[in-house]
C-alpha positions as a Python dict, from the first residue, in 0.01 Angstrom:
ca = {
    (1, 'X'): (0, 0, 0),
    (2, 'X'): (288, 273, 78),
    (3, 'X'): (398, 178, -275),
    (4, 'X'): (116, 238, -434),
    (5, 'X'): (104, 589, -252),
    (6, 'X'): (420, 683, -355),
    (7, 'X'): (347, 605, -694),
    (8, 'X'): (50, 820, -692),
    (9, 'X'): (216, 1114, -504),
    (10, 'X'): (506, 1081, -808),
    (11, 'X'): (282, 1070, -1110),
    (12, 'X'): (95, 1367, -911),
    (13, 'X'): (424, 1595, -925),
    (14, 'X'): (468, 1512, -1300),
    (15, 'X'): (94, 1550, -1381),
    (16, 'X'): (166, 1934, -1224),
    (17, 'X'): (401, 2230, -1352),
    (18, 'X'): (768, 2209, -1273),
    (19, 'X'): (840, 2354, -960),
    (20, 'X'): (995, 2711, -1043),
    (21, 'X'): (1387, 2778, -1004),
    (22, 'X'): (1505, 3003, -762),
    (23, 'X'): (1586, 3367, -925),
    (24, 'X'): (1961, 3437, -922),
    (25, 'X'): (2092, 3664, -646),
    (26, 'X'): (2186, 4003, -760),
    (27, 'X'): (2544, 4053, -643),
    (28, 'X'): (2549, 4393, -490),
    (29, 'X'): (2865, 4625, -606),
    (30, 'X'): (2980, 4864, -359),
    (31, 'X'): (3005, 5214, -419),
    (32, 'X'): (3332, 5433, -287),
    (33, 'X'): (3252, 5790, -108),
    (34, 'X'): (3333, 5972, -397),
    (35, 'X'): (3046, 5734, -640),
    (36, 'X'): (2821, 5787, -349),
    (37, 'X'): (2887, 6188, -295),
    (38, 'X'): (2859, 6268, -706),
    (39, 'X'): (2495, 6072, -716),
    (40, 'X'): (2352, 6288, -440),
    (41, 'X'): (2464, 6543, -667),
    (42, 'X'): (2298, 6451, -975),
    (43, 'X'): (1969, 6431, -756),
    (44, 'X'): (2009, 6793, -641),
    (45, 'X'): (1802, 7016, -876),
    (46, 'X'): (1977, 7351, -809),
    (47, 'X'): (2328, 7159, -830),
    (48, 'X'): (2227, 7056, -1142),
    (49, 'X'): (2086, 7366, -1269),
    (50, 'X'): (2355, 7623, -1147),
    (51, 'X'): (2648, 7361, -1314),
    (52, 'X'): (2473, 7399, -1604),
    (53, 'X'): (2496, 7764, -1619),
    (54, 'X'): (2812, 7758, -1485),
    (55, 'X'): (2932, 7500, -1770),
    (56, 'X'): (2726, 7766, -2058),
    (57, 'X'): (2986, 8053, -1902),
    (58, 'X'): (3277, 7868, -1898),
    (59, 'X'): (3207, 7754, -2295),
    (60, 'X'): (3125, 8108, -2356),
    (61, 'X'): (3484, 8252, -2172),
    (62, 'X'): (3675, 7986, -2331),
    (63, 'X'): (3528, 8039, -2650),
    (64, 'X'): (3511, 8442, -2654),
    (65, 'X'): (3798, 8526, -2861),
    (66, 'X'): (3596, 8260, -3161),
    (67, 'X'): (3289, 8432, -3074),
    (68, 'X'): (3436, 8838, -3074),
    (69, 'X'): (3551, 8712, -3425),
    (70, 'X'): (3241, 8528, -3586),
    (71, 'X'): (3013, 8845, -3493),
    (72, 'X'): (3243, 9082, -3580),
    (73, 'X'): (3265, 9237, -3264),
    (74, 'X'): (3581, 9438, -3116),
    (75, 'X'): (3662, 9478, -2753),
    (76, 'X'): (3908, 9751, -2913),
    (77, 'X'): (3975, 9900, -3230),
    (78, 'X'): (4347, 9836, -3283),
    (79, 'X'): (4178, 9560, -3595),
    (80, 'X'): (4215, 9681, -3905),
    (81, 'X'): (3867, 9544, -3950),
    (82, 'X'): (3779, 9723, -3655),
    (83, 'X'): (3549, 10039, -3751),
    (84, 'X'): (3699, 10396, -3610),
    (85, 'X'): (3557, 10595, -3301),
    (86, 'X'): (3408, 10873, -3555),
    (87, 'X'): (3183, 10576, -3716),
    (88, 'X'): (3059, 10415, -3403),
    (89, 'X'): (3030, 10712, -3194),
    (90, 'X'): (2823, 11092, -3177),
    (91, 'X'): (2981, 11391, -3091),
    (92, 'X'): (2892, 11365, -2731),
    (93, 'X'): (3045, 11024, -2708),
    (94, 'X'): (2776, 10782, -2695),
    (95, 'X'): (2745, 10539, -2969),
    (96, 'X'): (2585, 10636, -3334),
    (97, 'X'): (2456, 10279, -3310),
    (98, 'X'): (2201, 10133, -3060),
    (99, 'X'): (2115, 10264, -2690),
    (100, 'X'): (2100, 10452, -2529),
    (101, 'X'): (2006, 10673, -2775),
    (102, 'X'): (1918, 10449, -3065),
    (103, 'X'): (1666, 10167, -3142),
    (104, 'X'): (1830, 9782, -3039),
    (105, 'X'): (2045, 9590, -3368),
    (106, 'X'): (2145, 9243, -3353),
    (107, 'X'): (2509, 9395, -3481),
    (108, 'X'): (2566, 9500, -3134),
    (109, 'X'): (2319, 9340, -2894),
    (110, 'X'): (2437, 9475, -2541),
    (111, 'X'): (2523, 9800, -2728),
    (112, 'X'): (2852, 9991, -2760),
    (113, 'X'): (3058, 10131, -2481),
    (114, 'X'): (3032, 10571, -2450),
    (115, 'X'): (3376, 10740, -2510),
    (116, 'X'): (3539, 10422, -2695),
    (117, 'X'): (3315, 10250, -2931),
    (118, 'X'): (3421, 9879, -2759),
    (119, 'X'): (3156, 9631, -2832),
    (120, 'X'): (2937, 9596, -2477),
    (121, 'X'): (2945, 9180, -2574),
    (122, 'X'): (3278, 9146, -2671),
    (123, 'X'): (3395, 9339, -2374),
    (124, 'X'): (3183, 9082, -2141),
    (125, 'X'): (3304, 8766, -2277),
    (126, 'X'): (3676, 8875, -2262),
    (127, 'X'): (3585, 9024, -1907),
    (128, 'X'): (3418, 8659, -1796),
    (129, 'X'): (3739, 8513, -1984),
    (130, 'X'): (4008, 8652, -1738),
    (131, 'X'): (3782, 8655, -1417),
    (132, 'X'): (3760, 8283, -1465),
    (133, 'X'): (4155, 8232, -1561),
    (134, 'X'): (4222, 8436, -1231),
    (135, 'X'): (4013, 8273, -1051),
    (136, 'X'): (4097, 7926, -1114),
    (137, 'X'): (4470, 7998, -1082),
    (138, 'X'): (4419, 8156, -773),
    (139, 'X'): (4241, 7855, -651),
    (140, 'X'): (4479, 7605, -781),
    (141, 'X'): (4775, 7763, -656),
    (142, 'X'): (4625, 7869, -324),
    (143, 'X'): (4475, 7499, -264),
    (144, 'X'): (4837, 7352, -376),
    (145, 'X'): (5017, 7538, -99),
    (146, 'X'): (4777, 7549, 139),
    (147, 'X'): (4698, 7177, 147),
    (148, 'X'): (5119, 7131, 191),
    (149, 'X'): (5151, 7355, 454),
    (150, 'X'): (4868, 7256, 631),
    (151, 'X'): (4979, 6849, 587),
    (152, 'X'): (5313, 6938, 691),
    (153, 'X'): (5171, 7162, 1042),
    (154, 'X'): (4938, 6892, 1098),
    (155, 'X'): (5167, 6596, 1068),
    (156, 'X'): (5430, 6760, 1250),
    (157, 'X'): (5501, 6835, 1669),
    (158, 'X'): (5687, 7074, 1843),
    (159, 'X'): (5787, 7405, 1715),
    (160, 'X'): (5762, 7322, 1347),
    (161, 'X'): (5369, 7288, 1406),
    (162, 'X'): (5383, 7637, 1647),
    (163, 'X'): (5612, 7826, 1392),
    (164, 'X'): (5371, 7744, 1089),
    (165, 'X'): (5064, 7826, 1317),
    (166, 'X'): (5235, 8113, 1340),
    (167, 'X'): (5245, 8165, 1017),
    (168, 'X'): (4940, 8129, 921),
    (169, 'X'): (4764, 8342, 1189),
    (170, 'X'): (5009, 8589, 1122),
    (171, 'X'): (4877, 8631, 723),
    (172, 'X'): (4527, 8571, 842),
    (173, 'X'): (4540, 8895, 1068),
    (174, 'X'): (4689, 9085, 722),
    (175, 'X'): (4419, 9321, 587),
    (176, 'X'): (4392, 9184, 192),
    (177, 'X'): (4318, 9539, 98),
    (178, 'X'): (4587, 9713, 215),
    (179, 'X'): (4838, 9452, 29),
    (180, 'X'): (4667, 9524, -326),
    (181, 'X'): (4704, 9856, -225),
    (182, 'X'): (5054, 9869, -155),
    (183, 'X'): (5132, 9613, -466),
    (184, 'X'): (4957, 9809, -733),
    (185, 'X'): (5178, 10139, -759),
    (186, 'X'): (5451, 9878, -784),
    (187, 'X'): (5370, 9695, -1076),
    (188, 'X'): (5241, 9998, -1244),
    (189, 'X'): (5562, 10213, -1222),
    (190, 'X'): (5786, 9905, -1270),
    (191, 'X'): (5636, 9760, -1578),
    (192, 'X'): (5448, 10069, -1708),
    (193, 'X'): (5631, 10181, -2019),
    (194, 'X'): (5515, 9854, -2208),
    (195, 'X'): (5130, 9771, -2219),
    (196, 'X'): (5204, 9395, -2332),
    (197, 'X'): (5432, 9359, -2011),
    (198, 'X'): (5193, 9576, -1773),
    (199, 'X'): (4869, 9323, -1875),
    (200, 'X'): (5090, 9009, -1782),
    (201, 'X'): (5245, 9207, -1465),
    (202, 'X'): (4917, 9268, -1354),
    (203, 'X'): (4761, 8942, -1412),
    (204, 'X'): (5052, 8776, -1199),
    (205, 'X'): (5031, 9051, -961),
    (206, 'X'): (4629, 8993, -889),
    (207, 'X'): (4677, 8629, -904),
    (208, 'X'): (4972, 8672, -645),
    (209, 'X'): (4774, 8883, -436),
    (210, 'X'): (4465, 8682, -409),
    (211, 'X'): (4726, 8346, -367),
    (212, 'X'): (4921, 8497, -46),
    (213, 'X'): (4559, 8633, 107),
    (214, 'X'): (4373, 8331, 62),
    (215, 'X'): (4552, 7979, 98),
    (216, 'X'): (4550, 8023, 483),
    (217, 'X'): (4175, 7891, 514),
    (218, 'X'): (4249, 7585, 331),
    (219, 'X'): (4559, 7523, 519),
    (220, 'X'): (4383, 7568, 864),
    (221, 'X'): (4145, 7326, 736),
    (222, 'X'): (4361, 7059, 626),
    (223, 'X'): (4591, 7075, 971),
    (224, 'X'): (4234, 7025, 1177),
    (225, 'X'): (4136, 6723, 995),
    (226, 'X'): (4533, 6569, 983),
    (227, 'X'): (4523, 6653, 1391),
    (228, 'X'): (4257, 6368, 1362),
    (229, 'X'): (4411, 6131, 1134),
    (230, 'X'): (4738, 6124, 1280),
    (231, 'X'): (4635, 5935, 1547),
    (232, 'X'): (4433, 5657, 1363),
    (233, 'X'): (4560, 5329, 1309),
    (234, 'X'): (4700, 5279, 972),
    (235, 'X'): (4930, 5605, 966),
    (236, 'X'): (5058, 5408, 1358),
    (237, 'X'): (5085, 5125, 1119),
    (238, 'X'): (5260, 5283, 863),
    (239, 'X'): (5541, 5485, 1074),
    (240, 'X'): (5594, 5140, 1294),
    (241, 'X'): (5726, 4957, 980),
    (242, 'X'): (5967, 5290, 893),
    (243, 'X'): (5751, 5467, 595),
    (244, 'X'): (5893, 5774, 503),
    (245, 'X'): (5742, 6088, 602),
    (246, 'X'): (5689, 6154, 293),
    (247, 'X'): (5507, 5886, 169),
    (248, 'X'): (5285, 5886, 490),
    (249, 'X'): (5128, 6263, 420),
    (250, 'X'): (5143, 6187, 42),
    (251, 'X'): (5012, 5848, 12),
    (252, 'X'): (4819, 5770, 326),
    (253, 'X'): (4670, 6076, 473),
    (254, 'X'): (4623, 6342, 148),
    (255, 'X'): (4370, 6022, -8),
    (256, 'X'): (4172, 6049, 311),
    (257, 'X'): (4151, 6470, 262),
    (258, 'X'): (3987, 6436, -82),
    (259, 'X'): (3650, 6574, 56),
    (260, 'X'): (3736, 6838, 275),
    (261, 'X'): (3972, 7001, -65),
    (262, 'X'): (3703, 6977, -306),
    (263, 'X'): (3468, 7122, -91),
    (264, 'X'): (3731, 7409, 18),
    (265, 'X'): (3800, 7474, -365),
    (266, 'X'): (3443, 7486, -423),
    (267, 'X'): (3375, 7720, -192),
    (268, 'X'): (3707, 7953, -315),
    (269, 'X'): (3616, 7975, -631),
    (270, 'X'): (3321, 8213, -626),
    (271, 'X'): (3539, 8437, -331),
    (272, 'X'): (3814, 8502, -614),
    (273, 'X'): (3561, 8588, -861),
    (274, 'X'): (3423, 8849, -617),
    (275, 'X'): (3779, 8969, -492),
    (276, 'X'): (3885, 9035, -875),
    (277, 'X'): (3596, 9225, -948),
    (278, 'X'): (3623, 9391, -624),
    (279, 'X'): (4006, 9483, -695),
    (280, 'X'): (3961, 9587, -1066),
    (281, 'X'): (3669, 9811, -992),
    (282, 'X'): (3882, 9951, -743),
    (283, 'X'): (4113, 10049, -1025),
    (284, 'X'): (4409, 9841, -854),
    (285, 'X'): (4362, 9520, -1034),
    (286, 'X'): (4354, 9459, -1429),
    (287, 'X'): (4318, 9789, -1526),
    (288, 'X'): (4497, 9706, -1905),
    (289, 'X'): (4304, 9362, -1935),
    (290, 'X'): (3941, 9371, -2021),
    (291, 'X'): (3753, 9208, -1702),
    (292, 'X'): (3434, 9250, -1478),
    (293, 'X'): (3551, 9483, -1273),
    (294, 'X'): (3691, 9695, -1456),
    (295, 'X'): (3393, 9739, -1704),
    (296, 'X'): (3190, 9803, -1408),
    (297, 'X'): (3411, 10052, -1275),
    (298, 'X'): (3409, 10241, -1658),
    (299, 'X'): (3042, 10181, -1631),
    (300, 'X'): (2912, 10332, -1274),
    (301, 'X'): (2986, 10737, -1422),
    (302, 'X'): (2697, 10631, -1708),
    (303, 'X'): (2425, 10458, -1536),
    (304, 'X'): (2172, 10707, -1537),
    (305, 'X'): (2178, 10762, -1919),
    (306, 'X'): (2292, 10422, -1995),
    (307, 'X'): (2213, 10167, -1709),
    (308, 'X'): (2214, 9846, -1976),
    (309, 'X'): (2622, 9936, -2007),
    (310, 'X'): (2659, 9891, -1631),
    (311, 'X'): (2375, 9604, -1514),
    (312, 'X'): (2477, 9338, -1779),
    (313, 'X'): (2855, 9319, -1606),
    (314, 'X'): (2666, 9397, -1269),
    (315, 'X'): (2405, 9134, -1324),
    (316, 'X'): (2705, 8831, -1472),
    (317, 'X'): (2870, 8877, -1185),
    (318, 'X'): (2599, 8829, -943),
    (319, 'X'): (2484, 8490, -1169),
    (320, 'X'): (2867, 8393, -1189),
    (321, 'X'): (2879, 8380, -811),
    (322, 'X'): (2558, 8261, -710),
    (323, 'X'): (2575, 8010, -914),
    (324, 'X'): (2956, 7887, -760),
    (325, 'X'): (2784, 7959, -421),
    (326, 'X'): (2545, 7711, -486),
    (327, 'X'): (2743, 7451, -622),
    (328, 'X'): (2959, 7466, -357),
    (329, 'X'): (2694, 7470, -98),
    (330, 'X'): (2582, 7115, -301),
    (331, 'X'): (2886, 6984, -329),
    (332, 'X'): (2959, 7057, 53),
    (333, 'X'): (2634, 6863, 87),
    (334, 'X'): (2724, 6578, -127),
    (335, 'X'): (3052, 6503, 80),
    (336, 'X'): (2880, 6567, 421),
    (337, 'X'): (2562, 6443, 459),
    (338, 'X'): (2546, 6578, 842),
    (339, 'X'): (2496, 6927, 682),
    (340, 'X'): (2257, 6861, 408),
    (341, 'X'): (1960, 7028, 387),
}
C-alpha cells in the first residue's frame, strides 16, 4: 500500500508544472565615497541647474575670442577690420549705433561702450574670460600650498607645528586690501612703459595677491582634519614599519583629505571671482586687461543715461557667483551628509 502511494504522489508531481527555479541573487557592487557623494549630486536640482549655467559661461569665456571674431565684434579698435571711433560714436560720445540713444540691432546686442566705441558683448566675454583664468589659478595655486603647509603643520610636533601656526595666523590677521594697495603702484611704475608687459604684470600681480591672502583657510582646514588622522591606526601602522614621512602625508593621509579640498575649492572659487571684481573696480587690479571689474568701474559714471552698459557686467557677476555659491553649498552637501539640507 505505501507503494502504491508513492506512486500516486510521483505521477501527481509530474501530472503538475515544474516547480519554479530560484531567481539568481543580484550581487550587490559597492560604491566608494566619492560614487556615493557625485549621485547625491545629480539628484540635487539647483546643483544641477547652477552647473549647467556655470558650464554655458565657462564655454562662452573659453570660446570668446571665436565668438568676438564670428560676430564681428571688437573689444578695441586696434583691428584693421575694426570700424573707427568717428563711425561708431556721436559727438557727445555715446554710440551712433544702438542705446541709449538708438533703437536695439542684432550687430551690437548689449550695445557699444560711451567714449570708446568697444563692443558691450565682446567686452563681457573677454571680461568673464580673465575673471575665470584668475580665478581658477588663484584657486589652484592657493589649494596647492595650502593643502602642503597645512599636511606638513598637521603631521608635524613641536615648534615646526607652532612656527607654521604662526604663520598662518600671522597672514590671516593681514588686511587683503591694504596689500593690493601697496602692490599696485609697484607693478604699475615698474612695468608701465610697455602695455604687453603691464597686462601680464598685472595678471601675476592679482593672481599673487589673491594666492598669499587666501591659501590660509584651506591650510587651517587641512591641519584640523590631519590633527585627527594622525592618530588613527593605519598612519601608527605605517610609521611602525619605517615609511617615510613623505610617503605617509602623500600616500596615506592626502587620499583620506579628498572631501574636505574639493569642498574648500568649491567654496574659493566664487570668493576670487568676487575679490577680482572687487580689486579691478577699485582700479588696482587689471586695469589694461578687459575684465568684470573693470567694465563696471568704466560703467558706474553712465548709469543714469545708460544703465544696460553697467547692469549686464553687474548682473554676470551676481549669476557667476551665485551660481559657484550654490554649487559649492551642493557639493559641501554631497561630501557631508550631516549638513545637508
Amino acid at each position: 500500500m505505501s507503494t502504491q502511494l508513492s506512486a500516486d504522489v510521483v505521477e501527481g508531481f509530474g501530472e503538475g508544472e515544474p516547480p519554479a527555479e530560484p531567481e539568481p541573487t543580484k550581487e550587490l557592487a559597492g560604491r566608494s565615497p566619492t560614487q556615493i557623494a557625485l549621485a547625491r549630486l545629480r539628484q540635487d536640482k539647483v546643483a544641477v541647474v547652477c552647473s549647467v549655467i556655470l558650464l554655458v559661461m565657462v564655454v562662452l569665456a573659453i570660446l570668446a575670442p571665436v565668438i568676438n571674431s564670428a560676430l564681428g565684434i571688437y573689444a578695441d579698435l586696434d583691428s584693421p577690420d575694426a570700424p573707427r571711433p568717428n563711425e561708431v560714436l556721436e559727438f557727445d560720445g555715446f554710440p551712433a549705433i544702438g542705446p541709449p540713444l538708438h533703437g536695439f540691432t542684432w550687430d551690437h546686442p548689449i550695445g557699444l561702450a560711451p567714449g570708446t566705441g568697444y563692443d558691450n558683448l565682446a567686452l563681457l566675454l573677454l571680461g568673464l574670460r580673465t575673471s575665470l583664468i584668475v580665478a581658477a589659478l588663484a584657486t589652484i595655486i592657493s589649494t596647492l600650498v595650502g593643502v602642503t603647509l597645512g599636511l606638513v603643520a598637521g603631521y608635524a610636533r613641536g615648534w615646526v607645528d607652532s612656527a607654521l601656526s604662526f604663520f598662518i595666523d600671522f597672514f590671516l590677521s593681514f588686511p587683503f586690501i591694504l596689500g593690493a594697495l601697496a602692490l599696485a603702484p609697484i607693478v604699475t611704475t615698474r612695468f608701465g612703459g610697455n602695455t604687453e608687459t603691464l597686462k601680464r604684470a598685472e595678471l601675476i600681480t592679482v593672481v599673487g595677491v589673491l594666492v598669499v591672502f587666501g591659501w590660509m583657510g584651506i591650510a587651517r582646514l587641512i591641519r584640523g582634519q590631519v590633527l585627527s588622522l594622525r592618530e588613527r591606526e593605519f598612519v601608527q601602522a605605517a610609521r611602525v614599519i619605517g615609511v617615510p614621512t613623505r610617503s605617509i602625508l602623500f600616500k596615506e593621509l592626502l587620499p583620506n583629505l579628498v572631501a574636505p579640498i574639493v569642498v574648500s575649492v568649491s567654496l574659493s572659487l566664487p570668493g576670487y571671482v568676487a575679490a577680482e571684481a572687487g580689486l579691478s573696480f577699485l582700479g588696482i587690479g587689471l586695469t589694461e586687461t578687459p575684465s568684470l571689474g573693470r567694465t563696471i568701474n568704466r560703467a558706474v559714471p553712465y548709469n543714469e543715461p545708460y544703465p544696460l552698459y553697467l547692469w549686464v557686467p553687474v548682473v554676470t557677476v551676481m549669476v557667476l557667483v551665485i551660481a559657484l555659491n550654490l554649487v559649492g553649498d551642493s557639493v559641501r552637501d554631497a561630501f557631508d551628509p550631516k549638513t545637508r539640507r
